[in-house]
N, CA, C and O atoms as a GROMACS GRO file, in nm:
protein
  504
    1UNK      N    1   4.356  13.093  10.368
    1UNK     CA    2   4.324  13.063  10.230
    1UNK      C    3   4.257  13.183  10.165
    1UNK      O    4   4.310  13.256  10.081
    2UNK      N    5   4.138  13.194  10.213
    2UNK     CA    6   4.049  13.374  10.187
    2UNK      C    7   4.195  13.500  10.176
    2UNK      O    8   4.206  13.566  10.073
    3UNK      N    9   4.272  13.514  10.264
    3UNK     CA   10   4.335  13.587  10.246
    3UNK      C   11   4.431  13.563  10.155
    3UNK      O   12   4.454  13.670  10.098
    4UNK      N   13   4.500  13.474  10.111
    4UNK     CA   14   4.539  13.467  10.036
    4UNK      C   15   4.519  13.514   9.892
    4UNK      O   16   4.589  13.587   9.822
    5UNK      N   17   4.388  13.446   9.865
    5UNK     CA   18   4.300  13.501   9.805
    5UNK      C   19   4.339  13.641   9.716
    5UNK      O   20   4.393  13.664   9.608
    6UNK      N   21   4.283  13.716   9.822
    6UNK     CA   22   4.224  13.830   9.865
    6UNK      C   23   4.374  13.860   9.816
    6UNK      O   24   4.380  13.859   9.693
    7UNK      N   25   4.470  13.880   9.865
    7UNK     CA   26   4.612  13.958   9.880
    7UNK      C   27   4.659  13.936   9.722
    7UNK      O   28   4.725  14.028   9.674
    8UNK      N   29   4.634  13.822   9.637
    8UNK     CA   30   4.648  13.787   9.545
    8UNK      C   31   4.611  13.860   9.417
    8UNK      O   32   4.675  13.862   9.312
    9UNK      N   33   4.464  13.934   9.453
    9UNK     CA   34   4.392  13.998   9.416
    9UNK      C   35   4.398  14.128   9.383
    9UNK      O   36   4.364  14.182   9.278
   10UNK      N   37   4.466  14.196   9.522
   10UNK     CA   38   4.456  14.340   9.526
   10UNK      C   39   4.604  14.356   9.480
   10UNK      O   40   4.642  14.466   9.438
   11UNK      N   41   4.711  14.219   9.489
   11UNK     CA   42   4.842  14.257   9.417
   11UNK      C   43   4.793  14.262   9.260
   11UNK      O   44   4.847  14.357   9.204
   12UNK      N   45   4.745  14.221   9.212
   12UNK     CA   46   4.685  14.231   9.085
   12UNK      C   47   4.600  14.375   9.025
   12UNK      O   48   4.621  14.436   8.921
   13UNK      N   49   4.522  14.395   9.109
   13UNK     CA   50   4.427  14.524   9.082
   13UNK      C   51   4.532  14.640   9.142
   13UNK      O   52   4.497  14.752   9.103
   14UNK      N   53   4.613  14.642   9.201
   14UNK     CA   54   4.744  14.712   9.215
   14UNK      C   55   4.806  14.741   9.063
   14UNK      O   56   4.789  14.846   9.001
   15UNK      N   57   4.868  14.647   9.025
   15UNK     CA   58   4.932  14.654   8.912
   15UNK      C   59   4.886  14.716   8.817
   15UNK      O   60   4.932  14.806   8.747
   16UNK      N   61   4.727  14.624   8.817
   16UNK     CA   62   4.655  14.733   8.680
   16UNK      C   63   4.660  14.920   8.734
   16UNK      O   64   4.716  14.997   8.656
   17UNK      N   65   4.621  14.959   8.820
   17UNK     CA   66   4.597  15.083   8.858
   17UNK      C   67   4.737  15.144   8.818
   17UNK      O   68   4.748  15.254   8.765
   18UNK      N   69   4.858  15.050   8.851
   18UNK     CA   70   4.977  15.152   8.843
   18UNK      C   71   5.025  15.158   8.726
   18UNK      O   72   5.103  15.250   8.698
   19UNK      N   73   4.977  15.034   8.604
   19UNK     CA   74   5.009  15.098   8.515
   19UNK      C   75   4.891  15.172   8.404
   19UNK      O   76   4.911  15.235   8.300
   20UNK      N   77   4.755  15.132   8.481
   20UNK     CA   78   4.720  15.263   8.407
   20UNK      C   79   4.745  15.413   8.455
   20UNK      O   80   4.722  15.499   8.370
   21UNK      N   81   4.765  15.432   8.513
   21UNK     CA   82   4.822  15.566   8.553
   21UNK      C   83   4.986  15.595   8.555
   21UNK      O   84   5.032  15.702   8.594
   22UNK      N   85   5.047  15.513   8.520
   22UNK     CA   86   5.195  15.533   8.419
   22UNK      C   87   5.128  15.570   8.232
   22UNK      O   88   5.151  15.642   8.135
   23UNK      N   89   5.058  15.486   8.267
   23UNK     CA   90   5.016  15.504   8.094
   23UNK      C   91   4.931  15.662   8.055
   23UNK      O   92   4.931  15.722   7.948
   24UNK      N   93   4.845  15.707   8.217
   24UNK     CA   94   4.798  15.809   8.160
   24UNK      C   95   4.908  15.906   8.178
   24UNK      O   96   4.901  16.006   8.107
   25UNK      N   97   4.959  15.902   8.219
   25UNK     CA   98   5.104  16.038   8.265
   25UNK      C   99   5.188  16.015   8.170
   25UNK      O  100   5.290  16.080   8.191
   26UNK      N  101   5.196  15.946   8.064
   26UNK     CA  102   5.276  15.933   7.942
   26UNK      C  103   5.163  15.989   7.863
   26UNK      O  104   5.211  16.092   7.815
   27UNK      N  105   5.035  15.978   7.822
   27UNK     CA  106   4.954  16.031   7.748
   27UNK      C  107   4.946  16.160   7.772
   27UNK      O  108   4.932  16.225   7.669
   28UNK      N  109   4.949  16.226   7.874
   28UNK     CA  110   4.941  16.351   7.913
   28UNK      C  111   5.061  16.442   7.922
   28UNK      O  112   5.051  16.565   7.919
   29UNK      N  113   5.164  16.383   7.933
   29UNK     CA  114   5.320  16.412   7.882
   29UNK      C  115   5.312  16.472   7.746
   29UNK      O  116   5.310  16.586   7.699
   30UNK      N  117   5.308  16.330   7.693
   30UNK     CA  118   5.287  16.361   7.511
   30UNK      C  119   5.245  16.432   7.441
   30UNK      O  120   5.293  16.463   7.332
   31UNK      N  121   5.104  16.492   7.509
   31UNK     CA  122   4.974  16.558   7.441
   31UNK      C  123   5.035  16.689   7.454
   31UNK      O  124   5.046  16.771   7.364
   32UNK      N  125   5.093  16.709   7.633
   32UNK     CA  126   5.114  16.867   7.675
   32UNK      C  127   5.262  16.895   7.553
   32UNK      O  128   5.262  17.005   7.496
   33UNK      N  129   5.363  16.809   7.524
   33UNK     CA  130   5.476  16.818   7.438
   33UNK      C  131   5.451  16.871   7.300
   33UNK      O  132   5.508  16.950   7.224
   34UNK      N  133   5.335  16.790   7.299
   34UNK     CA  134   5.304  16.799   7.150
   34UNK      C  135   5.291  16.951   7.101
   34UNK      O  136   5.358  17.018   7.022
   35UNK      N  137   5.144  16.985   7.202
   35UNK     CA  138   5.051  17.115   7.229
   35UNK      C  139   5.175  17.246   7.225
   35UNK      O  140   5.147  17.354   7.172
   36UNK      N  141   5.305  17.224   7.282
   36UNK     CA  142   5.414  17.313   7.308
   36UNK      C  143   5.478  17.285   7.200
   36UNK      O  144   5.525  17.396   7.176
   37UNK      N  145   5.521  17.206   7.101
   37UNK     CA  146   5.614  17.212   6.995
   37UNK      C  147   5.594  17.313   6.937
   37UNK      O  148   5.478  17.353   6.945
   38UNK      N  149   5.682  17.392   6.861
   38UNK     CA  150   5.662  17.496   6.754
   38UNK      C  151   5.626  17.441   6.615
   38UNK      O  152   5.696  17.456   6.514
   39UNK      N  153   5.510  17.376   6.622
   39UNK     CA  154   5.521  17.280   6.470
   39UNK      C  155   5.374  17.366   6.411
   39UNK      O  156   5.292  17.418   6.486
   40UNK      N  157   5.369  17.365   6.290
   40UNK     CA  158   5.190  17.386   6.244
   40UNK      C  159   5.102  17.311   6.303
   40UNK      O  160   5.110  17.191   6.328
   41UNK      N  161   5.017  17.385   6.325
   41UNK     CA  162   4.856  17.291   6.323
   41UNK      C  163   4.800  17.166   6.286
   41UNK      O  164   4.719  17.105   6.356
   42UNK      N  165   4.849  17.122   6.160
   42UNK     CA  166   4.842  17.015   6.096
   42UNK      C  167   4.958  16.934   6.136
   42UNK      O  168   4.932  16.814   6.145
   43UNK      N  169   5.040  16.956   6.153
   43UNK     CA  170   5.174  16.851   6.159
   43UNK      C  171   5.142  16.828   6.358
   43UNK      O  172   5.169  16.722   6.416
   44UNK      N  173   5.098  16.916   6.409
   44UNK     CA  174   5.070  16.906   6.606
   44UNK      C  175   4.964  16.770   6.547
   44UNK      O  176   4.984  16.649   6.556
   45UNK      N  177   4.865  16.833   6.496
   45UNK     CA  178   4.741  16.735   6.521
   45UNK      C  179   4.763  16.573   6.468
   45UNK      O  180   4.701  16.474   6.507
   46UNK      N  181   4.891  16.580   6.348
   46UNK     CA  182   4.894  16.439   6.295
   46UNK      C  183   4.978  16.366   6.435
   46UNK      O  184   4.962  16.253   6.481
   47UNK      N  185   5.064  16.464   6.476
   47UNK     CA  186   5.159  16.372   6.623
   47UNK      C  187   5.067  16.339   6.687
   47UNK      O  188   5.044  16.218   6.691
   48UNK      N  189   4.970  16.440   6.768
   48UNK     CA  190   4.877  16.424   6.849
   48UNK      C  191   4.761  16.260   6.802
   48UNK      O  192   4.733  16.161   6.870
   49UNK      N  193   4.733  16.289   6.698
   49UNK     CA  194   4.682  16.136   6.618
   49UNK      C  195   4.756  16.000   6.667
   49UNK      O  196   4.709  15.905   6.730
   50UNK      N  197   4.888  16.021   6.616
   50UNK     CA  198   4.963  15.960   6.630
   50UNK      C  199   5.007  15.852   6.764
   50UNK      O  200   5.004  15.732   6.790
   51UNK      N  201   5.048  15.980   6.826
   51UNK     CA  202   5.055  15.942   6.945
   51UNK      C  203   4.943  15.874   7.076
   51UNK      O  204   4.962  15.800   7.173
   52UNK      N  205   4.798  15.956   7.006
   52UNK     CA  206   4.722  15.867   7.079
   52UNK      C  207   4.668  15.745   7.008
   52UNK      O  208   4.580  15.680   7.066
   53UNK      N  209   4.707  15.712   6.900
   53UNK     CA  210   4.746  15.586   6.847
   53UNK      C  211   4.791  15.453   6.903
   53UNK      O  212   4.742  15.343   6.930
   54UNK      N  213   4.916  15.517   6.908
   54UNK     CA  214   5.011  15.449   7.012
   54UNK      C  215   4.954  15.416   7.170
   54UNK      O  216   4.917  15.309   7.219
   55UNK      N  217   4.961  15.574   7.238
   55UNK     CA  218   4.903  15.512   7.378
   55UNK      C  219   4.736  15.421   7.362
   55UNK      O  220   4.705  15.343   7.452
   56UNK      N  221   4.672  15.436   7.279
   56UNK     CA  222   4.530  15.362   7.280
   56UNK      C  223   4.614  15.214   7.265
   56UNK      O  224   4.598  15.133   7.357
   57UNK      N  225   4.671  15.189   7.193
   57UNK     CA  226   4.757  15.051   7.137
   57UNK      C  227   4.807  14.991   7.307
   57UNK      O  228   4.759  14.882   7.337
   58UNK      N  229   4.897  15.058   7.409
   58UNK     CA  230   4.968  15.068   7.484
   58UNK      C  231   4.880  14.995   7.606
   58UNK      O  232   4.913  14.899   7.676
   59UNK      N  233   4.773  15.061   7.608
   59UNK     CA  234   4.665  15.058   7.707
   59UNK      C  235   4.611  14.925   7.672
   59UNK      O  236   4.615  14.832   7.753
   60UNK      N  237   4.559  14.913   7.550
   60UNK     CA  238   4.527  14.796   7.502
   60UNK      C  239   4.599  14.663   7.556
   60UNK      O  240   4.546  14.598   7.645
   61UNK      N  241   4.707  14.631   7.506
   61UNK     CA  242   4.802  14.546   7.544
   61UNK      C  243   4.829  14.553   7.697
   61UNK      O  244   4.865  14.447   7.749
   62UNK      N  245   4.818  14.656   7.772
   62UNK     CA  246   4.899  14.645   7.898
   62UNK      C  247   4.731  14.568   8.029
   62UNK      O  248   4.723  14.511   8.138
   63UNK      N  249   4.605  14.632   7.887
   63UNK     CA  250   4.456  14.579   7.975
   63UNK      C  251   4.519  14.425   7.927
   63UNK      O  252   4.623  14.415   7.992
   64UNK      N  253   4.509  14.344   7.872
   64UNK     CA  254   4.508  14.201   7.839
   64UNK      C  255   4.581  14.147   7.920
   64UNK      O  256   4.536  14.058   7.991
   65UNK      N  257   4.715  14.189   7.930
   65UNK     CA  258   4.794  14.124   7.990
   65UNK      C  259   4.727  14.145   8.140
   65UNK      O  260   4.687  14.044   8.196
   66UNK      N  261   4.716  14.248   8.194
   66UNK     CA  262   4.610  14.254   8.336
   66UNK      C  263   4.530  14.179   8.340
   66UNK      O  264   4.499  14.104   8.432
   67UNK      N  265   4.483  14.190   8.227
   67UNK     CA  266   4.333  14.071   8.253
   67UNK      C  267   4.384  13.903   8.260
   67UNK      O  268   4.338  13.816   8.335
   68UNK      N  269   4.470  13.890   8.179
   68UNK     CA  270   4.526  13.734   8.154
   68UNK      C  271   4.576  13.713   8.322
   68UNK      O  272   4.533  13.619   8.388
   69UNK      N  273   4.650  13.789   8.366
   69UNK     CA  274   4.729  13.768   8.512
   69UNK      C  275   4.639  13.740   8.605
   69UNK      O  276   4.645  13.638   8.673
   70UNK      N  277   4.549  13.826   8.615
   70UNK     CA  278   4.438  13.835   8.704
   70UNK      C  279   4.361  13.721   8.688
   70UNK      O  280   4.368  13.654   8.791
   71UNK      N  281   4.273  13.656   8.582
   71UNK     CA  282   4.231  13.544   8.527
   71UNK      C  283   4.328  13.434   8.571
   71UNK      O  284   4.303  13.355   8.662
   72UNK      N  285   4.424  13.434   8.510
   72UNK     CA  286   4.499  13.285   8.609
   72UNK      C  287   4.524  13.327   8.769
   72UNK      O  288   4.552  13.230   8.840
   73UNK      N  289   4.519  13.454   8.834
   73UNK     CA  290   4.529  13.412   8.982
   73UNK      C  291   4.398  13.368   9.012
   73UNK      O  292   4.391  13.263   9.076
   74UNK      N  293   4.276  13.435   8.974
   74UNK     CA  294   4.148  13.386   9.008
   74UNK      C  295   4.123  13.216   9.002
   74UNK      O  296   4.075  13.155   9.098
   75UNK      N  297   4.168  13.144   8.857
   75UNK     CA  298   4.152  13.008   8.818
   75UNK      C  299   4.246  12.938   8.922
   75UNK      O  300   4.228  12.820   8.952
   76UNK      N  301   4.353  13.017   8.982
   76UNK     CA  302   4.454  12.950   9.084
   76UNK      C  303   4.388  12.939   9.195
   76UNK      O  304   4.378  12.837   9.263
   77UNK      N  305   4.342  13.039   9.216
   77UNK     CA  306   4.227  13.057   9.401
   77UNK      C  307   4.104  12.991   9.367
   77UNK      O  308   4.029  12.988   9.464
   78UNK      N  309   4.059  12.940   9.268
   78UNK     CA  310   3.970  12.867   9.281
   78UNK      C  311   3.978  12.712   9.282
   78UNK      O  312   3.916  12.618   9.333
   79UNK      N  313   4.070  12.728   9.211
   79UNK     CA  314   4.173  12.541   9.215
   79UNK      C  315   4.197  12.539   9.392
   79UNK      O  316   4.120  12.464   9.452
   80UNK      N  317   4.265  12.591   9.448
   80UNK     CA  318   4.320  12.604   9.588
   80UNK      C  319   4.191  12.535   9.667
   80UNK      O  320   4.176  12.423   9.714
   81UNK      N  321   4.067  12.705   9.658
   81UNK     CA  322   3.929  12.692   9.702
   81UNK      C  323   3.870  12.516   9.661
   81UNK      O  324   3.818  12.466   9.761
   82UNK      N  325   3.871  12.462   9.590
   82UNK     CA  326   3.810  12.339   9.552
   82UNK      C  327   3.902  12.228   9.673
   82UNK      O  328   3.859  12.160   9.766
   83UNK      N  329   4.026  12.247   9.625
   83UNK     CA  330   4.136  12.160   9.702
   83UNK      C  331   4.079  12.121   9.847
   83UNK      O  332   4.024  12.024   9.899
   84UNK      N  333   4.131  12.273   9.891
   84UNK     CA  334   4.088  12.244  10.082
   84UNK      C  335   3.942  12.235  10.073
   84UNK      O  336   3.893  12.189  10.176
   85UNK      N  337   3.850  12.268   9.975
   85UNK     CA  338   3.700  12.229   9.999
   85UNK      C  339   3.721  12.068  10.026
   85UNK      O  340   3.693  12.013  10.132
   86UNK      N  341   3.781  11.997   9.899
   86UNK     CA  342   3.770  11.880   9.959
   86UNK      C  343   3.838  11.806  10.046
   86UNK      O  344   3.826  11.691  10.088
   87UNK      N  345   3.916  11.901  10.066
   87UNK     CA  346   4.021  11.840  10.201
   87UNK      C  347   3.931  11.790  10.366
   87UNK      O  348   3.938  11.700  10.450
   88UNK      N  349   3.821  11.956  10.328
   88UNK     CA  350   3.735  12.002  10.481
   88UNK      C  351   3.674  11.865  10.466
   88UNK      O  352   3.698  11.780  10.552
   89UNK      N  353   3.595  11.837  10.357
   89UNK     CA  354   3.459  11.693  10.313
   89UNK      C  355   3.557  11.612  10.361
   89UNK      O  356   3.566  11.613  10.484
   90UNK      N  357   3.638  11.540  10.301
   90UNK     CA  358   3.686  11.400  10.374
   90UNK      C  359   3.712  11.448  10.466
   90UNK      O  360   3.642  11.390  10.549
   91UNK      N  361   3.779  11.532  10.524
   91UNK     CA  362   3.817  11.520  10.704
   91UNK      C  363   3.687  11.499  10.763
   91UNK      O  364   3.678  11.400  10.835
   92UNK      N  365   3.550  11.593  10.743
   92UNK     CA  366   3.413  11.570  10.803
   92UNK      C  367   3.386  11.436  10.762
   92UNK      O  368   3.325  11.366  10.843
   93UNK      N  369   3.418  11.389  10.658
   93UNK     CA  370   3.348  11.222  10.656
   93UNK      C  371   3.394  11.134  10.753
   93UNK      O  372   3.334  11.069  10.839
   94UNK      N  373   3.505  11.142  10.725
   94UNK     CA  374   3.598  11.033  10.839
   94UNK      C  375   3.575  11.059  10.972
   94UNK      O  376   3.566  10.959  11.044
   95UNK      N  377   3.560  11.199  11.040
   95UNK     CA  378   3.523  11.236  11.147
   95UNK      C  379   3.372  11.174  11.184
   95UNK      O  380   3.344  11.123  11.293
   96UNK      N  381   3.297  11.186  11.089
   96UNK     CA  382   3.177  11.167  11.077
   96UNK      C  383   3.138  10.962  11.126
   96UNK      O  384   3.067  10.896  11.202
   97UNK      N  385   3.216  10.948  11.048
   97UNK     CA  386   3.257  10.783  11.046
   97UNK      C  387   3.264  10.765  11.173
   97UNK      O  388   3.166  10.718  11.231
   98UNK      N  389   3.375  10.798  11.239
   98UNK     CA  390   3.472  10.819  11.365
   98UNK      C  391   3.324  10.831  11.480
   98UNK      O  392   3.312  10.724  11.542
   99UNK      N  393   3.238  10.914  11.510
   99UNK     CA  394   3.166  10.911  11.586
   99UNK      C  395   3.021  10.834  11.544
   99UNK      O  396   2.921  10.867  11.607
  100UNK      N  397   3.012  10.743  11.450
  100UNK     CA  398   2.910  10.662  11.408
  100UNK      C  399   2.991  10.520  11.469
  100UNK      O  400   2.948  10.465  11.570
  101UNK      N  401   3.065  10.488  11.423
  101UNK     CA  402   3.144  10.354  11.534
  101UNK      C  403   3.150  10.365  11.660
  101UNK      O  404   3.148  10.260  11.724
  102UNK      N  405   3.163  10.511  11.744
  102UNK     CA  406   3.161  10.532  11.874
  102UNK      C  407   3.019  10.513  11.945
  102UNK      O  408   3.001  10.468  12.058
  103UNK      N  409   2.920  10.558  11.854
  103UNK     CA  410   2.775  10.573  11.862
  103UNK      C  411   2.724  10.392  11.829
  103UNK      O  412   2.615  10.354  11.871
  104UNK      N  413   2.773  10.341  11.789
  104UNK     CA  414   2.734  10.220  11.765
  104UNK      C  415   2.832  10.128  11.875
  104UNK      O  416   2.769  10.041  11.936
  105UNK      N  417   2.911  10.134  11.892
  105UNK     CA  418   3.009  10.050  12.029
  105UNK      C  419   2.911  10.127  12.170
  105UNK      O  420   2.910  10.079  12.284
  106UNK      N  421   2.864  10.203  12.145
  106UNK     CA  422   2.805  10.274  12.333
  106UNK      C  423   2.637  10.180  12.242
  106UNK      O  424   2.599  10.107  12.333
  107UNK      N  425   2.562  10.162  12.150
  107UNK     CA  426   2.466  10.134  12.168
  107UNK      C  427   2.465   9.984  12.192
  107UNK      O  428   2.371   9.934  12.253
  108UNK      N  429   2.575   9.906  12.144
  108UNK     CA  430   2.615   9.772  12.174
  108UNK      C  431   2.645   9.753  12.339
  108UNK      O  432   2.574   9.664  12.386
  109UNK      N  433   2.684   9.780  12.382
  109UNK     CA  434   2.695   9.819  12.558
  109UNK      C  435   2.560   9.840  12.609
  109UNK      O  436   2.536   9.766  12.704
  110UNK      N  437   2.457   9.922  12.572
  110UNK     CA  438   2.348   9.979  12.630
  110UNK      C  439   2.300   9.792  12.622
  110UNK      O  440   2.298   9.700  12.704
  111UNK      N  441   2.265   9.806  12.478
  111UNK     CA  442   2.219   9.654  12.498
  111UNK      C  443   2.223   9.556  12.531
  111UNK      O  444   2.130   9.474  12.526
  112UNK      N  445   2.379   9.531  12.591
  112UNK     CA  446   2.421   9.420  12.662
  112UNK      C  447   2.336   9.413  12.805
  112UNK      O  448   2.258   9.331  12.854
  113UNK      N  449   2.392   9.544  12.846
  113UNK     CA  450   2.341   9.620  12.970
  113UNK      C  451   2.177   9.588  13.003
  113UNK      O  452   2.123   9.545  13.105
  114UNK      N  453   2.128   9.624  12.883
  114UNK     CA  454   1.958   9.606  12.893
  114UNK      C  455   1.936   9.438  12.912
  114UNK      O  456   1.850   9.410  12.995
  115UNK      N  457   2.002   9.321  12.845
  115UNK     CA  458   2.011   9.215  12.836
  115UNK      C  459   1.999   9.149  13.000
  115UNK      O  460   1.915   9.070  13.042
  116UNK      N  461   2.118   9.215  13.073
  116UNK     CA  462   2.145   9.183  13.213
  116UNK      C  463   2.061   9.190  13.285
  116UNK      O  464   2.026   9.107  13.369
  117UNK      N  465   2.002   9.327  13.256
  117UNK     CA  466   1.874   9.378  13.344
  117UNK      C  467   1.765   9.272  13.332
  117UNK      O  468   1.737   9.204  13.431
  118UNK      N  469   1.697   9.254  13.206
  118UNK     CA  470   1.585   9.135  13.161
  118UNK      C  471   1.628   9.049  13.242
  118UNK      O  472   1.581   9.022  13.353
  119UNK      N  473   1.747   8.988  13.174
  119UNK     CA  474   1.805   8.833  13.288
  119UNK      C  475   1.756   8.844  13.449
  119UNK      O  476   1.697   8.755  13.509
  120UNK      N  477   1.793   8.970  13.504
  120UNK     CA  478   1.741   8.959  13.629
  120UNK      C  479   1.661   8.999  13.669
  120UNK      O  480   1.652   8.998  13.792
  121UNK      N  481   1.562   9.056  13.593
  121UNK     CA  482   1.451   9.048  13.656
  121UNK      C  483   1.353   8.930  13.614
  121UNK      O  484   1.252   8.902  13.680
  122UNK      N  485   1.383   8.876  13.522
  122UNK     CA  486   1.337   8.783  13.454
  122UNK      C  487   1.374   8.636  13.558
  122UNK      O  488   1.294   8.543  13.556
  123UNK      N  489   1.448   8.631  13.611
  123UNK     CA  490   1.495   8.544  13.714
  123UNK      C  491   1.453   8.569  13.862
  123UNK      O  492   1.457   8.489  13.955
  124UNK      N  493   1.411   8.701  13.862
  124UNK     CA  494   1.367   8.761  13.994
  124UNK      C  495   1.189   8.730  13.961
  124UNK      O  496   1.144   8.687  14.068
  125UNK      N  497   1.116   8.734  13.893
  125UNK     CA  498   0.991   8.693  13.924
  125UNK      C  499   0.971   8.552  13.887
  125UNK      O  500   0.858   8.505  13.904
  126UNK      N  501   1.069   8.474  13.838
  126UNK     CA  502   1.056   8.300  13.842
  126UNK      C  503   1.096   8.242  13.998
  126UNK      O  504   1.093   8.122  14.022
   0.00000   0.00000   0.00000
C-alpha cells in the first residue's frame, strides 16, 4: 500500500521535473534564437518579451495541471490509506472478539473445574 503510495508519487514528481525542464530547454532555445537573429535591438527585446510571455504562461499551466494530478493521486492514497485502515480495525475487532469468547469458554471450564474441587473436598471433610 506505502509503496504504492510512494511509486504514485515519484511518477508524478517525475513528470513535473520532465516537463519543467522541456519547458526550460524551450526557454533557452528561444532566448539563444532570439539573441542570434539579425533583428534590431528593439524588435530582439520585444520577441524576447514576448516569448518569455509565452513560456511564463506555459510553465504556468503545465504547474496546475502538475499540481491538480498530484493532488488527486495524494486524495486517492489517502482514500486507499483510510480503506485498509479500516479494513486492519475490523479485522482487529473481530479477532479481538474471537479471543474474548475463547477467554471466556476456558474461564467457564476453570470454574466448573473449581466447582468439582469444592464438591470434593467439601464431601471429604463431612
Amino acid at each position: 500500500m506505502y509503496a504504492t503510495t510512494l511509486k504514485s508519487f515519484n511518477m508524478g514528481s517525475n513528470t513535473g521535473q520532465t516537463i519543467l525542464a522541456l519547458l526550460t530547454g524551450a526557454i533557452i532555445g528561444a532566448g539563444v534564437g532570439i539573441l542570434f537573429a539579425p533583428d534590431k535591438g528593439s524588435k530582439t527585446r520585444e520577441k524576447i518579451g514576448k516569448e518569455a510571455s509565452k513560456a511564463q504562461k506555459n510553465v504556468k499551466e503545465k504547474f496546475q495541471q502538475t499540481s491538480s494530478v498530484l493532488s488527486e493521486k495524494a486524495q486517492i492514497a489517502r482514500e486507499n490509506f483510510e480503506h485498509k485502515l479500516n479494513d486492519t480495525l475490523s479485522f482487529a475487532s473481530h479477532k479481538a472478539d474471537d479471543i474474548l469468547l475463547a477467554m471466556e469458554d476456558k474461564l467457564e471450564e476453570l470454574r466448573k473445574q473449581n466447582m468439582k474441587l469444592q464438591k470434593k473436598t467439601d464431601s471429604k471433610k463431612a
